[in-house]
C-alpha positions as CSV (number, residue, x, y, z in Angstrom):
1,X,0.0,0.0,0.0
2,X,1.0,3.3,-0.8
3,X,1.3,5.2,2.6
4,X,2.6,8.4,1.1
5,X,-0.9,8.7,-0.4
6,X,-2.9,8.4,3.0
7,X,-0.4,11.0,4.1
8,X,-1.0,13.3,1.6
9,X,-4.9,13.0,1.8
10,X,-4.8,13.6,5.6
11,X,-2.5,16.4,5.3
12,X,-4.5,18.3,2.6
13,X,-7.7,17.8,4.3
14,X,-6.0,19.8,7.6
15,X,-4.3,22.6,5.9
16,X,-7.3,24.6,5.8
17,X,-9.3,22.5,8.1
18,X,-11.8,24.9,10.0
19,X,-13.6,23.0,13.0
20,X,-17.6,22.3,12.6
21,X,-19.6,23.7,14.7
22,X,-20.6,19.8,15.9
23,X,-18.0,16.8,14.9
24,X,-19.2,14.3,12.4
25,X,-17.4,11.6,10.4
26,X,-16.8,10.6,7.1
27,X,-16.1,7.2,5.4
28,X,-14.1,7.2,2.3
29,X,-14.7,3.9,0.5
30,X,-12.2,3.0,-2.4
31,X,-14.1,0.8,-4.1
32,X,-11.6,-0.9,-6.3
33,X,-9.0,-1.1,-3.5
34,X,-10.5,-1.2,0.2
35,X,-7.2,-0.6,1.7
36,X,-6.9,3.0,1.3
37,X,-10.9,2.9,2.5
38,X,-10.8,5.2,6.1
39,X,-12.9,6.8,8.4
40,X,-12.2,10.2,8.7
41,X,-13.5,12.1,12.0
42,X,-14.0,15.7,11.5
43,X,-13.7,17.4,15.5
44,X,-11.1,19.9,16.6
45,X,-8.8,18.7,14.2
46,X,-8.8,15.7,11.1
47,X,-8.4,12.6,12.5
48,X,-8.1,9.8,10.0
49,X,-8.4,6.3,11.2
50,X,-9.4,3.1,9.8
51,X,-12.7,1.8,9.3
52,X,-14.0,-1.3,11.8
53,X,-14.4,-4.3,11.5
54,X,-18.1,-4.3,12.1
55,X,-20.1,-2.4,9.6
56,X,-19.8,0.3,8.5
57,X,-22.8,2.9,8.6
58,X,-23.1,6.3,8.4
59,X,-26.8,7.2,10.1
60,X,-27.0,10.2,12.6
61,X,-25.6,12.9,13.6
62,X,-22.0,12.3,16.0
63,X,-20.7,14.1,18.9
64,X,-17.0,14.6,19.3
65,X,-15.9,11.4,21.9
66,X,-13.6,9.3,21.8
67,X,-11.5,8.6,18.2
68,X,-10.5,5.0,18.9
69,X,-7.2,3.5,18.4
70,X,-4.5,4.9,15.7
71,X,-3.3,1.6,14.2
72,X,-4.1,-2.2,13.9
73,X,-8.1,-3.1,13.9
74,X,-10.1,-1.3,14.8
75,X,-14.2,-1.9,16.4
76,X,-16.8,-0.1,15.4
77,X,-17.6,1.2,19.2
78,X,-14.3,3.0,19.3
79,X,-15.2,5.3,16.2
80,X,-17.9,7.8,16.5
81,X,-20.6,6.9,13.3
82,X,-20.1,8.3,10.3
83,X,-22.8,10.7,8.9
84,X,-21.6,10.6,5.3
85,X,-20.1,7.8,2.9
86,X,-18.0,9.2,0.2
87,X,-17.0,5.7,-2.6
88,X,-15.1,6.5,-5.5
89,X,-12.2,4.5,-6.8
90,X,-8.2,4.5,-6.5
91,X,-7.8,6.9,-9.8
92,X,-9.9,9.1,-8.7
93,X,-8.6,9.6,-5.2
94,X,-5.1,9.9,-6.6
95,X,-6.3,12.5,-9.6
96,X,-8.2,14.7,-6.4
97,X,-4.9,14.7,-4.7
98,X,-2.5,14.8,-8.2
99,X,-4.4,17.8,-9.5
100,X,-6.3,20.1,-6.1
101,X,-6.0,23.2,-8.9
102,X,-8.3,21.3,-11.9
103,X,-10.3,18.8,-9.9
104,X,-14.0,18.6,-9.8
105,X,-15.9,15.3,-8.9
106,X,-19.2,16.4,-11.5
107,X,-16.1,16.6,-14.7
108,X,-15.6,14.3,-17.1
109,X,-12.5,13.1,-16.8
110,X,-13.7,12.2,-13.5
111,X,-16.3,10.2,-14.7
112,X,-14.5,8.1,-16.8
113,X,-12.1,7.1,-14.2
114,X,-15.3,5.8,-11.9
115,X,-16.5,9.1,-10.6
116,X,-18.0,10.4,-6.7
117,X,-20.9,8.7,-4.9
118,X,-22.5,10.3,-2.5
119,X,-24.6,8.8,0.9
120,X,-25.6,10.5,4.1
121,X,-25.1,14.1,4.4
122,X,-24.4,15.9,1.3
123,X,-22.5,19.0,2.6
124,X,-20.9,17.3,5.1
125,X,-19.7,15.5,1.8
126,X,-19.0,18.4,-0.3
127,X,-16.9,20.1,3.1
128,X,-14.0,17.0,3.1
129,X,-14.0,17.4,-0.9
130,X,-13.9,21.1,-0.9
131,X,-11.0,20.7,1.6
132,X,-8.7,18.8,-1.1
133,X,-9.1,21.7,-3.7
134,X,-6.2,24.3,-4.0
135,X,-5.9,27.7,-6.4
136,X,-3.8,27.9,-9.4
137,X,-1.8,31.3,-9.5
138,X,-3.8,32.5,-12.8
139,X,-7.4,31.9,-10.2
140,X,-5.2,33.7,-7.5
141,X,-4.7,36.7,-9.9
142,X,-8.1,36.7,-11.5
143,X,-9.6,37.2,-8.3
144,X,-7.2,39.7,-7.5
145,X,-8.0,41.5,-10.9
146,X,-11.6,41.2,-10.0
147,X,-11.3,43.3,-6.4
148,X,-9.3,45.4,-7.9
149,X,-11.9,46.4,-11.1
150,X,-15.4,45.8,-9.1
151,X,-17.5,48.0,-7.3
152,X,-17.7,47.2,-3.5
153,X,-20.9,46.9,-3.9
154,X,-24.2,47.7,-6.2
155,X,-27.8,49.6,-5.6
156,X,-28.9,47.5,-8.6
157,X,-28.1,45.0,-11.7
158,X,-28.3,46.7,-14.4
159,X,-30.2,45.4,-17.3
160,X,-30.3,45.2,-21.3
161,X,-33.6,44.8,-22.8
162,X,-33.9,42.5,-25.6
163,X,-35.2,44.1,-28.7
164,X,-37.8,42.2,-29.1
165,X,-39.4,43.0,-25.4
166,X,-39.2,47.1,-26.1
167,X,-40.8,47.5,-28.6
168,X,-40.9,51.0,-28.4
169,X,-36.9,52.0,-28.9
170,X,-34.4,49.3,-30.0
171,X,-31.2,48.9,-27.6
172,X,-28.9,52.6,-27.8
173,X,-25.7,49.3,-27.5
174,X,-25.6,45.6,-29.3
175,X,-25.6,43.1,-26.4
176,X,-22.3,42.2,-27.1
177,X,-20.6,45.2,-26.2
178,X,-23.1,45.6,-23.3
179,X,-21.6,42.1,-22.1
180,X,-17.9,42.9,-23.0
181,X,-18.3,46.7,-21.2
182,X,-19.9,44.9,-18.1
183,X,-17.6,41.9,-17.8
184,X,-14.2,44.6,-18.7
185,X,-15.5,46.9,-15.8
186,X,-16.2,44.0,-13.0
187,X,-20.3,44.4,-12.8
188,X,-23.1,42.0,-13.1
189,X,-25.4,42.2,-16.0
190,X,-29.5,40.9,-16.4
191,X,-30.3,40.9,-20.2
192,X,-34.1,40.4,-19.7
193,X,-35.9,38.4,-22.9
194,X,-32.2,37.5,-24.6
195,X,-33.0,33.9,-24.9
196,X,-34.5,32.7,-28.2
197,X,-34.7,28.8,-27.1
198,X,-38.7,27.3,-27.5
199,X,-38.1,25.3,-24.6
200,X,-37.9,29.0,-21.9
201,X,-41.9,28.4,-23.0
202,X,-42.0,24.8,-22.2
203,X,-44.1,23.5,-18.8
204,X,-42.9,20.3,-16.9
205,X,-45.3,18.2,-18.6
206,X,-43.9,19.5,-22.0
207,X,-40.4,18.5,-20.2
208,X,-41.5,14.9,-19.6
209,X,-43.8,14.2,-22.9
210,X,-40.7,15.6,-25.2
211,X,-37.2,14.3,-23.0
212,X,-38.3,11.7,-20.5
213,X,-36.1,9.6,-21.2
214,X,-33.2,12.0,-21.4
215,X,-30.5,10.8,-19.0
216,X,-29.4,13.3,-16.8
217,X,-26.3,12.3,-14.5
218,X,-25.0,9.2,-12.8
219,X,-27.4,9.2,-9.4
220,X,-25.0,10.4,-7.0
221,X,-26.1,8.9,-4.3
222,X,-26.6,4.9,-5.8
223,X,-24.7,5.2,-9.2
224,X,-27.9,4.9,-11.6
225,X,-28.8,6.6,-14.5
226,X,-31.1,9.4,-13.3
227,X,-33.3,10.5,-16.5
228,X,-35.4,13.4,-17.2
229,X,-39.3,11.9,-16.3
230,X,-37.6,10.4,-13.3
231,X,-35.9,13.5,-11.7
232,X,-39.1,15.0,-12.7
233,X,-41.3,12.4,-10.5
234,X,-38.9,13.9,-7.8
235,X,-39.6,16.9,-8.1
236,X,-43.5,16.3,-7.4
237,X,-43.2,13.8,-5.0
238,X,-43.5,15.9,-1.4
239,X,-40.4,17.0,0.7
240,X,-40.3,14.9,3.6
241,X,-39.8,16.9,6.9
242,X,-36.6,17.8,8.0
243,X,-35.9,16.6,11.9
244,X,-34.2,19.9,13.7
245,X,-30.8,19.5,13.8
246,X,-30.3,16.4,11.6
247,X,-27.2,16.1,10.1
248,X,-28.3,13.4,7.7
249,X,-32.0,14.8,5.8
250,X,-31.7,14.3,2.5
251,X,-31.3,17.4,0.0
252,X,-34.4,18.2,-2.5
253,X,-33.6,16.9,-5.8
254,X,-30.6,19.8,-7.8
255,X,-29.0,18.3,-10.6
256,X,-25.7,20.6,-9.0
257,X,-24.4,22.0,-12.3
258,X,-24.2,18.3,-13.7
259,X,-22.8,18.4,-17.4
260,X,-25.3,19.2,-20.1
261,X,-26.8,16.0,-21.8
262,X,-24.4,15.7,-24.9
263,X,-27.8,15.6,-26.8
264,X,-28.2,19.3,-25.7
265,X,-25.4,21.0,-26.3
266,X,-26.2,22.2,-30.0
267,X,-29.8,22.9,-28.5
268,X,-28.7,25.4,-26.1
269,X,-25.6,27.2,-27.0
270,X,-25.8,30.9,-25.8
271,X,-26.9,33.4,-27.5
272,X,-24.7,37.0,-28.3
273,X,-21.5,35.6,-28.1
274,X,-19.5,32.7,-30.5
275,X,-19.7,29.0,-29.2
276,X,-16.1,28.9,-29.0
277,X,-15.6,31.2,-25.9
278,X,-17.5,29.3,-23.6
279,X,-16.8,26.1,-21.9
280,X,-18.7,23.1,-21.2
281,X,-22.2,23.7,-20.0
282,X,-23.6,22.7,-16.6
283,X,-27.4,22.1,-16.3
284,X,-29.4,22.9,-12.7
285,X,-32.5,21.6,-12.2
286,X,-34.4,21.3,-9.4
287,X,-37.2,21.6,-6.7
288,X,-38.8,25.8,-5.9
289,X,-37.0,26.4,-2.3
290,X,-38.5,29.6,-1.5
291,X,-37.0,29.9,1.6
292,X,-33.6,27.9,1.4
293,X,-30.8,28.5,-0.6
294,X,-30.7,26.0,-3.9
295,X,-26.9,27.4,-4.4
296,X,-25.1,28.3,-1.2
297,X,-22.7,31.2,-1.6
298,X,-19.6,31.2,-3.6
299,X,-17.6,32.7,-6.1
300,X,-16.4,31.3,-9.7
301,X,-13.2,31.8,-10.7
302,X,-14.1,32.4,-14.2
303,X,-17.2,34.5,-15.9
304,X,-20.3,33.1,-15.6
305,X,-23.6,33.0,-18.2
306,X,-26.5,31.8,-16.4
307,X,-29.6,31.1,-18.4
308,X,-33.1,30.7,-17.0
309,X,-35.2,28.1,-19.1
310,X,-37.9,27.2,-17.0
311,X,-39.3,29.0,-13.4
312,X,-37.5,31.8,-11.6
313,X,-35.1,32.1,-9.5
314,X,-33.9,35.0,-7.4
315,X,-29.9,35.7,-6.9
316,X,-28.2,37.6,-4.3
317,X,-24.9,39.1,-5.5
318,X,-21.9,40.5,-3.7
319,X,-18.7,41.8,-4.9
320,X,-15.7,40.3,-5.4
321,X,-13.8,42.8,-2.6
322,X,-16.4,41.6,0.6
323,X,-14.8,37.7,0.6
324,X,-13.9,38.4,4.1
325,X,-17.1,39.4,5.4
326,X,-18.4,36.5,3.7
327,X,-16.1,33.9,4.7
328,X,-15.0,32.6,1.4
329,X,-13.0,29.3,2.3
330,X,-9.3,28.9,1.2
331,X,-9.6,25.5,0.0
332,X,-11.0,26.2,-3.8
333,X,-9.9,25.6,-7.1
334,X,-12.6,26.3,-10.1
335,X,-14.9,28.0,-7.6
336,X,-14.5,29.6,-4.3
337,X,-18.1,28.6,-1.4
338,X,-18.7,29.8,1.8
339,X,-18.9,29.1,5.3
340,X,-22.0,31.4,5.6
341,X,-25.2,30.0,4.8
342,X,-26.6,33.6,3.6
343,X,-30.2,32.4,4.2
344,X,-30.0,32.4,7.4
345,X,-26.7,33.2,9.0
346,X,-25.1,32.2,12.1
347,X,-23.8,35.9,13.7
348,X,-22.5,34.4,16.9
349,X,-20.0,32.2,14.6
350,X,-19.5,34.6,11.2
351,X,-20.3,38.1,13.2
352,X,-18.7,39.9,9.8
353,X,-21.5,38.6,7.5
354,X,-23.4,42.0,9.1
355,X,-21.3,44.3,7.2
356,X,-21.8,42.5,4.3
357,X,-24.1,44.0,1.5
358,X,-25.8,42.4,-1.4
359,X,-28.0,42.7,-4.2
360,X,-30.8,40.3,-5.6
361,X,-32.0,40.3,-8.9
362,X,-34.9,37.9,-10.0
363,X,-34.1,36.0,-13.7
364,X,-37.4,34.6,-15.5
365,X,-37.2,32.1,-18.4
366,X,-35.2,33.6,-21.3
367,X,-33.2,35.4,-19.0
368,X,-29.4,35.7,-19.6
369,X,-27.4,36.8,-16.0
370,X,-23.6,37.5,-16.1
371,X,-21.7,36.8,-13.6
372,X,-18.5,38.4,-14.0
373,X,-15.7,36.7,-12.0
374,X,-15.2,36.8,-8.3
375,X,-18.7,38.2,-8.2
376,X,-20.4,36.1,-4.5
377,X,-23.6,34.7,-5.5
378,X,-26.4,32.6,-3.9
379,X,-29.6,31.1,-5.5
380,X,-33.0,31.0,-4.4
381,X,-35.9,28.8,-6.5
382,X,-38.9,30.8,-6.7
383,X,-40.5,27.8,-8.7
384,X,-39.3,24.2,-10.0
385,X,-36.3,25.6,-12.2
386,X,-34.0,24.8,-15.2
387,X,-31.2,26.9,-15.7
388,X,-28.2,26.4,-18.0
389,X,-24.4,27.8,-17.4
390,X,-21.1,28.5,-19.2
391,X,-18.3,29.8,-18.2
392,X,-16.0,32.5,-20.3
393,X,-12.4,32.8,-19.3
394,X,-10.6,35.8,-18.2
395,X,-8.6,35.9,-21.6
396,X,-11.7,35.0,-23.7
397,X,-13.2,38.0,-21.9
398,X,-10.4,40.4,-22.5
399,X,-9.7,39.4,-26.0
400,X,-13.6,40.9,-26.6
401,X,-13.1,43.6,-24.9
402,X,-10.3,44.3,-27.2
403,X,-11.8,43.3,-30.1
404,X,-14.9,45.7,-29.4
405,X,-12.5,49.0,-28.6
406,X,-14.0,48.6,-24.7
């Protein structure tokens, strides 16, 4: 066995390692080769330890006790239980920990080396994951760039009017130089009606009659094909309750910026811009949360085009200079979350989130919303939504501006 590697894992997890407010454990499961498989229990510091000898489950929430023995067998009444199971296989762990500045569990290339499954407590999950990621010196300076250029914060987005909504006056600038002028000066941009696509007009049952059997993503949670009617039956099938304080509820069905269907991508290319300058697309789709937030806080590292194609959602932005105050984590690669849960926040534990100051803006289908990078942003869904992103890089972005005489 390769003990360097368990070193490394342990070590990366710590380095940034901020204490939960209540310990919990996670079991890492390498399905292909169970050696490397641990228990890892989250408490005033990482401890990583090996998993016992009698089951293995991952029900409840845990309370920091006793951590059990640090070498030889161990039984499952000296380890607290785990409230998450994370199973991938050995390429995958050793690309998370070969690559912190490019890896993402939802890519591709991830994928095809046996990709992430999820049980138990999703953002306990996602924390131990987040905690592996590390910033590339271009993501360091691109955020840098972005305090540098962005307002510290905003009244209102400011919005371009389609053409075809105003019918009294056509647009005084073409929407691509109102998209290279708001991505060149740091600010967030709603063009309202931009989106041409039939499907912004489409109901779910239009959804389900035309792409039922669509597949999605890999389940995360159990590894199956999860298809368009069946993530819809989700969707309508009522939220179970969730028990105060559980570390363990399930989370209402969110696709999570899962790649776009290879069947779509042609279908729903952005408008204004030229294919080329985005990226891959991620698709979100999932249940109206009113009250919670569907995308907790973060930052991406790159600019971001979100289009609404079915139901609304409503987005809080803040600007790139106010990470403090909003606790961006220093783990990230790709994109940069939050400790904060801005929905409700905890002030005795994140006091500085009070000085913080943002501004919401609500996107309907055939919305376009830019994001420019290092922009904070959280999502509320209004209704049942379907939204579609892309992402245009710093030097795509500057290479417009140029082009266009910003």
């Amino acid at each position: 066995m390769n003990a360097n590697l368990l070193d490394l894992l342990v070590a990366r997890l710590a380095e940034h390692y901020v204490a939960l407010p209540q310990a919990a454990a996670v079991d890492l499961i390498v399905s292909d080769d169970p050696q490397y498989s641990r228990r890892f229990v989250l408490g005033r510091v990482v401890e990583m330890r090996r998993l016992p000898d009698e089951g293995s489950g991952f029900e409840g929430a845990v309370t920091a006790n006793s951590f059990g023995n640090t070498s030889g067998k161990t039984s499952a009444a000296d380890l607290p239980q785990a409230a998450t199971r994370i199973t991938t296989t050995y390429a995958v762990l050793a690309a998370m920990l070969a690559d912190p500045t490019g890896f993402d569990a939802r890519s591709a290339a991830v994928l095809q080396l046996g990709g992430v499954r999820i049980e138990g407590a999703a953002r306990l999950a996602a924390y131990w994951l987040q905690l592996l990621k590390r910033p590339s010196d271009e993501g360091r300076a691109a955020l840098s760039r972005a305090r540098e250029r962005a307002p510290h914060w905003l009244d209102a987005v400011s919005v371009f009017e389609a053409a075809h909504i105003n019918h009294e006056r056509a647009p005084t600038v073409s929407p691509d130089t109102a998209i290279a002028t708001a991505l060149d000066r740091s600010v967030p941009l709603h063009l309202r009606g931009v989106l041409r696509w039939p499907e912004t007009a489409w109901t779910l049952t239009d959804w389900r009659k035309h792409e039922a059997s669509t597949v999605l993503r890999m389940n995360p949670a159990n590894g199956q094909p999860q298809s368009v009617g069946t993530f819809i039956d989700a969707l309508e099938t009522p939220e179970a309750p969730e028990a105060p304080g559980s570390n363990t509820a399930a989370e209402p069905p969110y696709t999570e910026g899962c790649l776009l269907p290879a069947a779509w991508e042609a279908r729903f290319e952005m408008p204004v811009l030229s294919a080329p300058m985005f990226g891959p697309a991620q698709l979100w789709f999932g249940r109206r949360r009113e009250h919670a937030l569907v995308t907790r806080l973060h930052c991406d590292l790159a600019n971001s085009f979100l289009a609404q194609v079915h139901g609304r959602k409503r987005v809080r932005l803040y600007s790139p200079s106010q990470d403090e105050v909003v606790y961006a984590f220093d783990a990230f690669n790709t994109y940069r979350p939050c400790r904060v849960d801005a929905a409700a926040p905890d002030l005795a534990r994140f006091p500085r989130f009070a000085e913080a100051r943002g501004v919401d803006v609500v996107i309907e289908p055939g919305d376009l919303l830019v994001i420019p990078t290092g922009w904070f942003h959280c999502v509320w869904a209004l209704d049942h939504v379907l939204s579609i992103s892309r992402f245009v890089s710093e030097a795509q972005a500057a290479a417009l501006a140029s082009h266009l005489r910003i």
